[in-house]
C-alpha positions as CSV (number, residue, x, y, z in Angstrom):
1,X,0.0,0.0,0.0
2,X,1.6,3.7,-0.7
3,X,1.1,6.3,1.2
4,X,-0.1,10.3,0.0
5,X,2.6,12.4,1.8
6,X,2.2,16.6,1.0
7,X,4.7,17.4,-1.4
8,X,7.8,19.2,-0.1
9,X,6.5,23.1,-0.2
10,X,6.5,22.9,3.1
11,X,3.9,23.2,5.7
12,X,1.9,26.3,6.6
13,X,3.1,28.6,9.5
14,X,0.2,26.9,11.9
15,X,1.2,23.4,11.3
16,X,4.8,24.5,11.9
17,X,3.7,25.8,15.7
18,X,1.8,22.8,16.4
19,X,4.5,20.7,15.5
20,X,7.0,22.6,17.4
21,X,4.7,22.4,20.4
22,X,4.1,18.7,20.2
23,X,8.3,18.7,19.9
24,X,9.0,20.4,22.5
25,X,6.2,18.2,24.8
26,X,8.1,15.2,24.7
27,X,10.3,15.7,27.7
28,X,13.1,13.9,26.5
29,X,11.7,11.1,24.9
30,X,12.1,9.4,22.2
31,X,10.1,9.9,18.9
32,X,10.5,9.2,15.1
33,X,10.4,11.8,12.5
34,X,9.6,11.6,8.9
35,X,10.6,14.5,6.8
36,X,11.6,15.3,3.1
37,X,15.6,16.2,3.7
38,X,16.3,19.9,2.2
39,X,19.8,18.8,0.4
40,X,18.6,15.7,-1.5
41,X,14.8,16.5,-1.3
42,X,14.3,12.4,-0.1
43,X,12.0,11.3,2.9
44,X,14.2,10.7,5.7
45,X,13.1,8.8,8.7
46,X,14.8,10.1,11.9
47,X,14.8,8.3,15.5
48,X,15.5,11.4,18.3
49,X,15.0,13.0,21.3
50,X,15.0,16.6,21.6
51,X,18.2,17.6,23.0
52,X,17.8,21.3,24.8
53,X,20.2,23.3,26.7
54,X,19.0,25.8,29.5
55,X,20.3,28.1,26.7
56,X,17.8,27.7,24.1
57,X,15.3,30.0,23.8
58,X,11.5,28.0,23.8
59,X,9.4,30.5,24.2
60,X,10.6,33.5,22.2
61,X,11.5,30.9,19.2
62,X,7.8,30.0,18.3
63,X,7.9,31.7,14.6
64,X,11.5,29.2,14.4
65,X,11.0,26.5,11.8
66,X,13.8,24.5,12.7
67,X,14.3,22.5,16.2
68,X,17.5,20.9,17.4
69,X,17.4,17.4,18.3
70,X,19.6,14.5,18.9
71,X,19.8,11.7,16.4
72,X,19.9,8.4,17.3
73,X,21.3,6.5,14.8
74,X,24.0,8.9,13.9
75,X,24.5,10.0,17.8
76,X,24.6,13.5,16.3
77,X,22.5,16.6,16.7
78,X,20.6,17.5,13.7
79,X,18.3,20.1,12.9
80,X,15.2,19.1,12.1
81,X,13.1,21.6,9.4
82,X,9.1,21.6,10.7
83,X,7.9,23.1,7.6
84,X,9.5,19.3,6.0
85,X,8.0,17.5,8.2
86,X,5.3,14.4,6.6
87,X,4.8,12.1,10.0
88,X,5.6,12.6,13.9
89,X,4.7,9.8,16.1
90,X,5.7,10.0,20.1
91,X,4.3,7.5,22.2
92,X,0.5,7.9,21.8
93,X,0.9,11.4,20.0
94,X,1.1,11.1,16.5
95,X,0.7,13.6,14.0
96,X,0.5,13.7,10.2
97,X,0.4,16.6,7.6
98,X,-2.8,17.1,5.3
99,X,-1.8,15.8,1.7
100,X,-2.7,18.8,-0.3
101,X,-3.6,19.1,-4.3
């Protein structure tokens, strides 16, 4: 079965707060990301955990489209693009973006 993911374009600025919001909720735990890469423009799937210092501004940052997190699989940090974004899925939180025309 194949799935309708939105094309790349990006998602709109609302999408982009909610998703930061559900990022940032986590508390450190582990979730999987999938998101169309901006260099090769390919659907990556990411295993992370958001990775914050006490320097990192949350609450001024809300317009940010970008979030830093730590990667599992290449124990680096990354910075994840929320306007790429196709899948989230934390635990019982999962969210999906609208496939649009």
């Amino acid at each position: 079965m194949t799935r309708a993911y939105a094309s790349p374009v990006g998602n709109p600025p609302a999408d982009v707060a909610r998703l930061r919001q559900l990022i940032l909720g986590t508390g450190g735990r582990f979730f999987r990301v999938l998101f169309v890469s901006r260099g090769k423009n390919e659907p990556r799937l990411m295993r992370a955990r958001l990775k914050r210092t006490s320097s990192e501004r949350v609450d001024s940052d809300l317009w940010n489209s970008q979030v830093t997190v730590f990667d599992i699989e290449k124990k680096e940090h990354r910075t994840l693009p929320l306007e790429r974004v196709v899948h989230l899925k934390c635990g019982k939180i999962e969210w999906t973006t609208e496939v649009r025309s």
